[in-house]
Residue frames as qw, qx, qy, qz and C-alpha x, y, z in Angstrom:
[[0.026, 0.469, -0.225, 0.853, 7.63, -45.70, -56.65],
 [0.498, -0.598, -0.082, -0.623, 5.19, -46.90, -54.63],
 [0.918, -0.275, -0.251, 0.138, 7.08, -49.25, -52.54],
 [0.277, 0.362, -0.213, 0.864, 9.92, -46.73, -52.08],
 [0.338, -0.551, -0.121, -0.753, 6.67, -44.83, -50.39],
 [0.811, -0.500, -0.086, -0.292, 5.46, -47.42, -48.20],
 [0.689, -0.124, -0.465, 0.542, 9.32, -48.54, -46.98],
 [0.026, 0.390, -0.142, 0.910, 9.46, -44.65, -46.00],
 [0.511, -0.492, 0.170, -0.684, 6.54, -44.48, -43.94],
 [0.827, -0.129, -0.504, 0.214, 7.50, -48.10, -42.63],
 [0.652, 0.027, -0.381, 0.655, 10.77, -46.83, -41.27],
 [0.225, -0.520, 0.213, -0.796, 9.10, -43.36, -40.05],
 [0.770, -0.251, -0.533, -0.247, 6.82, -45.77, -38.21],
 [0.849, -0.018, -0.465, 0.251, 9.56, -47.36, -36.41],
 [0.220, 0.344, -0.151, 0.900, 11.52, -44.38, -35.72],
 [0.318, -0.405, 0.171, -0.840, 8.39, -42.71, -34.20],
 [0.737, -0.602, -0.128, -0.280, 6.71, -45.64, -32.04],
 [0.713, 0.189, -0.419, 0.529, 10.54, -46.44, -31.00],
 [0.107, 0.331, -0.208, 0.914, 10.85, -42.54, -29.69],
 [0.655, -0.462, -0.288, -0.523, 7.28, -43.30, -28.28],
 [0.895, -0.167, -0.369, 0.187, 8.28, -46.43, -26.22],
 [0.621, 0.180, -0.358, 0.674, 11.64, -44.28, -24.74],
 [0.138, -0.432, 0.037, -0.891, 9.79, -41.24, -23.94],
 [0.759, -0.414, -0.065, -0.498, 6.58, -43.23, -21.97],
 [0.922, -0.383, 0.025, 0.049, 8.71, -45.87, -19.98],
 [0.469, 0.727, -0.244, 0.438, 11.85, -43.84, -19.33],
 [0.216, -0.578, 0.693, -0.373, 12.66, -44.25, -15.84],
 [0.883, -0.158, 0.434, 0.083, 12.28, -48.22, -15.92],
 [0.861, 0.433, -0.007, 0.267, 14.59, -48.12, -19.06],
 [0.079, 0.773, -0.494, 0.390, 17.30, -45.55, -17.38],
 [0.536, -0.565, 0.614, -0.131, 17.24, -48.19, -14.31],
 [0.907, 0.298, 0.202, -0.221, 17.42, -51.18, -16.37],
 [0.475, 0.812, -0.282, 0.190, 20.44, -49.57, -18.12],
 [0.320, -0.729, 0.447, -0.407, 21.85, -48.61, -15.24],
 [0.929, -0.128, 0.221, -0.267, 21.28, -52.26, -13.99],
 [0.879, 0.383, 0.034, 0.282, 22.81, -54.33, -17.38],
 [0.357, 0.651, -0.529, 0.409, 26.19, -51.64, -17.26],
 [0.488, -0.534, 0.607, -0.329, 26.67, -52.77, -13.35],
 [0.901, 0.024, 0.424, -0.092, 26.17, -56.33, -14.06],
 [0.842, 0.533, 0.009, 0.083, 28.74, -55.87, -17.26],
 [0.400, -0.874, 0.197, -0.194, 31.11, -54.04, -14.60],
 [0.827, -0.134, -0.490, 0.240, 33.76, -56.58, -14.17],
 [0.406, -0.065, -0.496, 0.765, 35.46, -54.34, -11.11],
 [0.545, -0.532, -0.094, -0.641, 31.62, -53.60, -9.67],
 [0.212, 0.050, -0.845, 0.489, 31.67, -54.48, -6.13],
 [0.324, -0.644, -0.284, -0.632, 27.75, -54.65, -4.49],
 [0.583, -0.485, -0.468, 0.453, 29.13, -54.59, -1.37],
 [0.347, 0.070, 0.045, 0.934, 30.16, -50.79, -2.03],
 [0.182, -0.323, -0.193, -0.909, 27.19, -49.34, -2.40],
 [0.613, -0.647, -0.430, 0.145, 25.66, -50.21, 1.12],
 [0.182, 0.540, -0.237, 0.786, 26.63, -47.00, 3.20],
 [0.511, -0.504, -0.654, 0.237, 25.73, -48.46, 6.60],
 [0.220, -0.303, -0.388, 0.842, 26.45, -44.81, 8.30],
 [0.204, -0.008, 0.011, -0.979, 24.33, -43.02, 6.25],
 [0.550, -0.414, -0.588, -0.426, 21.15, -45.62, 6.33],
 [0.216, -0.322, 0.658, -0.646, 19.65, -45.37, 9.39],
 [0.537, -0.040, -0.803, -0.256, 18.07, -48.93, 10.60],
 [0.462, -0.573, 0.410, -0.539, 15.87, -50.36, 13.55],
 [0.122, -0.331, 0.936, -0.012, 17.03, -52.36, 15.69],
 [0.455, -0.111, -0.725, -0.506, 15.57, -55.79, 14.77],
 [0.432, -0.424, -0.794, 0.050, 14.66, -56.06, 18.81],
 [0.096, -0.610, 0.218, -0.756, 13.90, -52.57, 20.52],
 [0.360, -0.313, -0.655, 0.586, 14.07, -52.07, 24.19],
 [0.301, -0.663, -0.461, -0.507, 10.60, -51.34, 25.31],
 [0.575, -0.513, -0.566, 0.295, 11.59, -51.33, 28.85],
 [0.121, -0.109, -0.161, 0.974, 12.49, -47.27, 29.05],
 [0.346, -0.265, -0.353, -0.828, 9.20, -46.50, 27.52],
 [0.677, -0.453, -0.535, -0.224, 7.25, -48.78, 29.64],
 [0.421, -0.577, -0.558, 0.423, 8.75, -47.87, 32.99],
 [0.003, 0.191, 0.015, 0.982, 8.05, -44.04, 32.30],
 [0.032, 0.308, 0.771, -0.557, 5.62, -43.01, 34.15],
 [0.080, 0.442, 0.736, 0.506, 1.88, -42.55, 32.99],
 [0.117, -0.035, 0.084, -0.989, -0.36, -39.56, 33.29],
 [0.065, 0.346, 0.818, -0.454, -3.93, -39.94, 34.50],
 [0.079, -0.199, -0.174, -0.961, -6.56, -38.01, 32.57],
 [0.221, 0.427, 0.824, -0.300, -10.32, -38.10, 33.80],
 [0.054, -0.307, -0.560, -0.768, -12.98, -37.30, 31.28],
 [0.290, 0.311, 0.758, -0.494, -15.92, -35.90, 32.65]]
């Protein structure tokens, strides 16, 4: 009987640091998921899920030359 006992509280064990482990590191295991079903996807495209209109990007060379020929305001401190 007493090995009956100790497979029981083995398998509670498991059961509860398992439920432990899901609860405390639940949003890296939802993206992970998330991750492994896209990558098992065969008709996943990752071009698709760029939405170039709705990100908004800068440019990679801005034109400084409106800002810089605006004219500057003078303050004196006294």
């Amino acid at each position: 009987m007493g090995a009956v006992t100790t497979a029981l509280i083995a398998i509670a064990a498991v059961a509860l640091g398992w439920c432990t482990i899901e609860i405390a590191c639940k949003p890296c295991l939802e993206k992970g998921r998330e991750a492994i079903d896209r990558n098992l996807n065969p008709n996943y495209d990752p071009d698709d899920d760029i939405d170039t209109a709705a990100t908004v990007r800068a440019p990679l060379n801005p034109d400084y030359s409106e800002a810089a020929a605006a004219p500057s305001t003078v303050v004196k401190a006294v």
